[in-house]
N, C-alpha and C positions, 0 to 999 in steps of 0.2 A: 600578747603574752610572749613574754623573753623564749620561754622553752615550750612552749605550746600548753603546760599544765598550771601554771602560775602565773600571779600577776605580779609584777616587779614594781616597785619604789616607785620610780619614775610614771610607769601607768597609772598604779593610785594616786599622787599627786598630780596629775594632769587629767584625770579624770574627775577628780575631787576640786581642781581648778576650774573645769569646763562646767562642772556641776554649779557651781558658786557665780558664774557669769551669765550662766542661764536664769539665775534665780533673780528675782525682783531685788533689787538695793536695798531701797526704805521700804516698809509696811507703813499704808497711812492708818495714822492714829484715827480712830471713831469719836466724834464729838457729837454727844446727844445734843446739846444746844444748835449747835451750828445746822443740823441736820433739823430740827425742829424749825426753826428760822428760816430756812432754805423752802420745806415745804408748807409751812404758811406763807411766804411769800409767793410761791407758785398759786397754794388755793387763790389767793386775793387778787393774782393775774386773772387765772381762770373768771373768777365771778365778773370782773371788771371791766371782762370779756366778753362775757354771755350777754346774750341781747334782755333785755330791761324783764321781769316776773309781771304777767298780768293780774298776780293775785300773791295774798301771803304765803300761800300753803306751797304753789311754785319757787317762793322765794327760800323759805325755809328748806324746799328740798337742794337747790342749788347750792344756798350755805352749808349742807350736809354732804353734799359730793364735792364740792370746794376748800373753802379755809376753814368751815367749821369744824373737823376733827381736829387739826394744828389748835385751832386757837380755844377749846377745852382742854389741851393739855396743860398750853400757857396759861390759862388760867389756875390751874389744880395744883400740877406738880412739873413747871417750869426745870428743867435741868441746869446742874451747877455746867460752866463751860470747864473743857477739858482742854484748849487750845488756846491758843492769843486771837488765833481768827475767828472762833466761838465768840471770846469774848465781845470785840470790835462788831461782830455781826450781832451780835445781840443790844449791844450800845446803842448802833443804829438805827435798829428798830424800834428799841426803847423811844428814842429821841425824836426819830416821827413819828411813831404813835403820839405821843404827850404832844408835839407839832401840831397833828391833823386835830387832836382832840381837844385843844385849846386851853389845857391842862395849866398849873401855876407855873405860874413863869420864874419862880423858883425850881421849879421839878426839874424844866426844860433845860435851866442854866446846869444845872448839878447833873444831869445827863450830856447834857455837852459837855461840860468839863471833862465826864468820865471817858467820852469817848476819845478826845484830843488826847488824852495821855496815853489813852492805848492805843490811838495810831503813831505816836509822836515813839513810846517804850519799843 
C-alpha cells in the first residue's frame, strides 16, 4: 500500500494479475459418456483380471463389483457425449463390442465408418 491505508491501481492490478495466473486456465468440461466408457472399461479390466469364479453366484458378485454397474447404465440410459473425445470413445467401444459379439457386419461397418470420421473431423 502507496500510503499505508490504501491500495493503489497498480496493487489491484497486479494483485488481480497474480490472482488470474494462480488460477487454473481451462476448466475441463465433464463428459457423462466418456466418463461411463472409461469406467466400464476399467470394470472389464478388473473381471478380466480376477482369477476365473468357481461357481455362478461368485461370478455374478464379481460382475457387480466390476463392469456390472457401468454396463446397466449403458444399457438403460446411455449419455448423449458432450465432447469429440466422448464421442470417438464411445465409437470405439461401440465397434468392439459389435467386433467381440459377432454382431451384423453391416452394424460393424456403419460403426467403423462413424468412428473414422470422428477421428479423421
Amino acid at each position: 500500500m502507496a500510503d499505508g491505508h490504501s491500495i493503489t491501481r497498480r496493487e489491484l492490478v497486479g494483485a488481480a494479475t497474480g490472482a488470474a495466473l494462480a488460477a487454473p486456465a481451462v476448466t475441463a468440461i465433464f463428459d457423462p459418456a466418456l466418463d461411463l466408457v472409461q469406467r466400464y472399461r476399467a470394470g472389464m479390466k478388473a473381471f478380466n483380471e480376477a482369477p476365473d469364479a468357481p461357481n455362478k453366484a461368485v461370478e455374478e458378485r464379481l460382475i457387480a463389483a466390476t463392469y456390472g454397474p457401468p454396463y446397466e447404465e449403458m444399457l438403460f440410459r446411455f449419455p448423449v457425449p458432450t465432447t469429440r473425445q466422448g464421442a470417438i470413445e464411445t465409437a470405439k467401444l461401440l465397434t468392439y463390442e459389435q467386433e467381440q459379439q459377432m454382431t451384423d457386419d453391416a452394424q460393424v461397418n456403419m460403426a467403423r465408418a462413424l468412428l473414422n470420421y470422428l477421428e479423421r473431423a
